[in-house]
N, C-alpha and C positions, 0 to 999 in steps of 0.2 A: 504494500500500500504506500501511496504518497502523501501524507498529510491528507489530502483530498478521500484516502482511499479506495478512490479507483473501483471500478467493479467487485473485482473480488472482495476488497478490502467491506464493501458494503454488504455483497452477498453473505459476507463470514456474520458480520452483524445482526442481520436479520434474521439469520440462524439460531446464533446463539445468545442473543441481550432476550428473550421471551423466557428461554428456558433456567437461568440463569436461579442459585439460590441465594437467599439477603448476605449466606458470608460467601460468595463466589467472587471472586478477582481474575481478571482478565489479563495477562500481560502482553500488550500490543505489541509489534515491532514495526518500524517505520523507518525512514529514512528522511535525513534533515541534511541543512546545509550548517557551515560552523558557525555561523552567525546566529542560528536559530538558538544553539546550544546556552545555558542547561535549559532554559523553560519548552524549548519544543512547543510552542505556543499555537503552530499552523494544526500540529498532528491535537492535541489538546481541546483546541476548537472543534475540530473535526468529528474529536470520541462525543464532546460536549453535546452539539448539536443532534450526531445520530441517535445519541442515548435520547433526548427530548422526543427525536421525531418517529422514531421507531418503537418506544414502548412509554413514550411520556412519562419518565422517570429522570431526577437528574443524574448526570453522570459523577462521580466522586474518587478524582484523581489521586492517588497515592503514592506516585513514584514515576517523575519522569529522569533519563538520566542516556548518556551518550553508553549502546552496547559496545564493550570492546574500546581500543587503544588505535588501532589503524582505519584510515579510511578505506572506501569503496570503492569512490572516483575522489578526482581532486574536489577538495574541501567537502568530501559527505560523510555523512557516518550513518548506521545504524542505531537508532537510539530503542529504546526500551520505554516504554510509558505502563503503569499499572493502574488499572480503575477500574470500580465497584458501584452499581448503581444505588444510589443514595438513598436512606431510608424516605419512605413515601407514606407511613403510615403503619397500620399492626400489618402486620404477616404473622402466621405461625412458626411454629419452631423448626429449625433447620435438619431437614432428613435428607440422609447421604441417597442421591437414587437409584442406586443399587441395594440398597435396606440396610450397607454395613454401620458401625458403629463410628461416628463423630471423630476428630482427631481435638487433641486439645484445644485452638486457638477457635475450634468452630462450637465447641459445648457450649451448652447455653450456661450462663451465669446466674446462681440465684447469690440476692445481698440480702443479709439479713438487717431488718431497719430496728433500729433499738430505739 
């Protein structure tokens, strides 16, 4: 995908942002110019808007960053961006879709209120 994402880069989305669960993270790969670097701002817009228009949830960036140390072509890099659609209201509790059993950072949390 280009920032833009490109057919594929869309087809992949509309795939997968419907089926997606409240702890799922997506880790995009994209390609930028060195100027763009660190915010990645074209490919970021890009996740932002498809997330809105594709299942009207915001998108919620967690990690843009240059993949790797060499470029691609002169001044490109591969960059890596991670996002999670934004809580949007109740959902229920997070089930693995294969029925196995949660990993830690995805268990639900109870607090106890004193």
């Amino acid at each position: 995908a280009d920032g833009g994402g490109g057919p594929d880069g869309i087809r992949f989305l509309e795939a997968i942002l419907p089926v997606l669960t409240p702890t799922a993270v997506v880790h995009w790969t994209d390609f930028a110019a060195d100027h763009e670097l660190p915010a990645c701002e074209r490919t970021r817009t890009f996740l932002t808007e498809a997330c809105a228009r594709l299942v009207g949830a915001p998108c919620h960036i967690l990690h843009s960053a240059k993949a790797g140390s060499s470029s691609v072509a002169a001044r490109q890099y591969r960059v890596t961006v991670d996002f999670r659609l934004a809580d949007i209201g109740p959902r229920g509790a997070s089930v693995h879709p294969a029925g196995l059993p949660l990993r830690g950072s995805q268990k639900l949390r109870v607090v106890d209120e004193e």
